[in-house]
N, C-alpha and C positions, 0 to 999 in steps of 0.2 A: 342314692338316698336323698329326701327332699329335708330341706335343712330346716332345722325346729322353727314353728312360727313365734314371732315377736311376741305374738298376744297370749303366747304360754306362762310367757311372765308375768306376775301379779303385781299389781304396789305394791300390795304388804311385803313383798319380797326386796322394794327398794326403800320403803320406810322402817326396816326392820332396826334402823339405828336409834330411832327415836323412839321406838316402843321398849317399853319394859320386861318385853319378854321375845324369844325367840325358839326356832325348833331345837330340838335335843336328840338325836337320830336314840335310836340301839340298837346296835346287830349283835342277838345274838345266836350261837354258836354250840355245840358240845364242848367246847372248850373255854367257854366262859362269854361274856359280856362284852363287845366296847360300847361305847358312850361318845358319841360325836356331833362338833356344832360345823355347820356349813359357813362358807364364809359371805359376805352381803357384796363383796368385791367382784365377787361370782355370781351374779344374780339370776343369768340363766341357767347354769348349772343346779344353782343351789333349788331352783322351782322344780326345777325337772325333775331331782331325784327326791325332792319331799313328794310330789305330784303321783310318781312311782310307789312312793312307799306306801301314801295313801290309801293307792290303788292293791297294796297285797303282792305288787308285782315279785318283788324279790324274795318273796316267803316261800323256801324249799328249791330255791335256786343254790346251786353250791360255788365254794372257792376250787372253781377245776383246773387255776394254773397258781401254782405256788412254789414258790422258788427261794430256797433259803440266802440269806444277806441280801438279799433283794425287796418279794413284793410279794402279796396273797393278791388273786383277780379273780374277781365273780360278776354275777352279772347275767350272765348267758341265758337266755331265755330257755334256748334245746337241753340245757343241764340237768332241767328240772325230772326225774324219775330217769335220769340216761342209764343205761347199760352198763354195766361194770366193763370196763378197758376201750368206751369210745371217745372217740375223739372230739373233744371240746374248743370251744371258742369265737368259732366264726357264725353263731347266732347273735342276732341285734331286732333291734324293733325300726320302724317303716321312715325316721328322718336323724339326722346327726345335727348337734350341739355345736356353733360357732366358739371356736378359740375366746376363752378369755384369761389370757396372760397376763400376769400382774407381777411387777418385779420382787416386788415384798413378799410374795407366798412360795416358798418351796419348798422343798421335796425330802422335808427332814421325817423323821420317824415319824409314821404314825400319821403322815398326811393320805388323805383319802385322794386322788387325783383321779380323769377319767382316761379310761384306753381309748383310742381310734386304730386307723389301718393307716397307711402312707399315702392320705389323702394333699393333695399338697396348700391347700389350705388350713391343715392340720385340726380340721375340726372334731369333735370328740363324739365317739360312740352314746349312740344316743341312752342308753344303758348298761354298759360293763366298765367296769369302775375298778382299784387298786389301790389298796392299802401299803405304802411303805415300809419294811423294813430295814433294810439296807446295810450300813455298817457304818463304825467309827474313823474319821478321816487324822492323817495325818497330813504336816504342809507340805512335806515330799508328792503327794497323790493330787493337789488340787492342779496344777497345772496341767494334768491330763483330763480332767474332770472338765475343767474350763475350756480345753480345746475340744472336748465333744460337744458341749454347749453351747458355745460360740460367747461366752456371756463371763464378764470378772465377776467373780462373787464376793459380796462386801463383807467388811468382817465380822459383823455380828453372825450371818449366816456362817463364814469360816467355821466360827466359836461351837456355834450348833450342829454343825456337820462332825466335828471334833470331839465335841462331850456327849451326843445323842444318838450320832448318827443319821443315816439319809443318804438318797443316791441322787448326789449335783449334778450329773448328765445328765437328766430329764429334764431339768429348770429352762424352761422357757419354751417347752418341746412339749409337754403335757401340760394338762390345766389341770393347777393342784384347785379345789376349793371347797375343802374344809380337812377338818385334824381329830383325833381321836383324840379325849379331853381325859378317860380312864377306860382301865382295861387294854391298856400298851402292851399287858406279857402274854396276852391272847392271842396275839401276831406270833409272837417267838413260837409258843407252842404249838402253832398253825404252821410254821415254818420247818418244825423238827420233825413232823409227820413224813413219813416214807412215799414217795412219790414214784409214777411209772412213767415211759415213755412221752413226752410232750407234757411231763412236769402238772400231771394230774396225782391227786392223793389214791394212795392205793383204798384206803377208807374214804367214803365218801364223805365231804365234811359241808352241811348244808347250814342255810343261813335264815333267820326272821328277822326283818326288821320293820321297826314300830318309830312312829316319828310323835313326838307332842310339843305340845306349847305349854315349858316352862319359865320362868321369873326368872331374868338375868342375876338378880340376884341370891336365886337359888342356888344357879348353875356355880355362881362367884363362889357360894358358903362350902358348896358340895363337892367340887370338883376342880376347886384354886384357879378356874378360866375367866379371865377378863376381857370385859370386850372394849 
């Protein structure tokens, strides 16, 4: 795969701190709604997948791997009208997304992050994406967390792995870059859905997502996120 070109990214994607307004994903679901802001730390990321939603790409694409305490993954471009009991996941679009790692974003509930394959530059599918679920951490469980990572986690993150939950082994390994802001119990109930072999939903559970430009201080009144 030819790796996403530079000029995919827009200013507005790297002025989006100074402007008074930013995108507002929503995907949703049969199961409800999320609501999520991308983050500006992620700048090719975050162009890529508003660029996408623009475009209608992900509209009737399904979450075909979901996995409870874990992660919902959609994305798949071949998902779109699949056959009930085929095999999902190794569909992608024609270039992959350079690694942007940021120590400050991780892998707590509800972070949107992107899949790749064990490229060893770790770049990211240029399309199929994962919502965290994960679980609640106790401090017995982080030093195996941290030895998959390779990474100490500071304590605020501890705190957050603790009272929200999130899977620490990915940190550093996947690029989280952005968070679901409402509509966090849509993951659960996405999660509780009965699944068959290779962790596809026995119901097919498909997806729309709409992106717009709202007033940061909408997003602040409406949905307690600060930027």
């Amino acid at each position: 795969m030819a790796l996403l070109v530079a000029g995919l990214v827009s200013q507005e994607a790297f002025s989006q701190k100074k402007s008074s307004k930013d995108y507002l994903i929503t995907i949703s679901t049969s199961y409800g709604e999320m609501k999520l802001i991308l983050y500006n730390e992620t700048p090719k990321h975050k162009a890529n997948f508003i660029k996408l939603s623009k475009e209608h790409f992900y509209d009737g694409l399904l979450f075909h791997r979901v996995i409870k305490d874990f992660m919902i993954q959609g994305g798949d471009p071949t998902s779109k009208q699949a056959k009930s009991g085929a095999s999902l996941g190794e569909g992608d679009v024609s270039y992959t997304i350079p690694a942007e790692f940021n120590k400050k974003l991780f892998h707590k509930k509800g972070a949107i992050a992107a899949a790749r394959d064990n490229n060893p530059e770790k770049a990211s599918s240029g399309c199929q994406f994962y919502i965290v679920q994960g679980k609640r951490f106790t401090d017995d469980m982080f030093p195996t967390a941290e030895k998959r990572s390779g990474r100490i986690i500071p304590d605020d993150q501890r705190e957050v792995y603790r009272t929200v939950g999130g899977t620490p082994h990915l940190d550093m390994s996947y690029t989280v870059f952005g968070e679901v802001i409402n509509g966090i119990e849509v993951i659960d109930k996405i999660t509780a859905q009965p699944t068959a072999q290779g962790d596809r939903p026995l119901v097919d559970i498909s997806m729309k997502v709409k992106v717009e430009k709202v007033s940061k201080r909408k997003i602040l009144k409406l949905y307690k996120y600060s930027f």
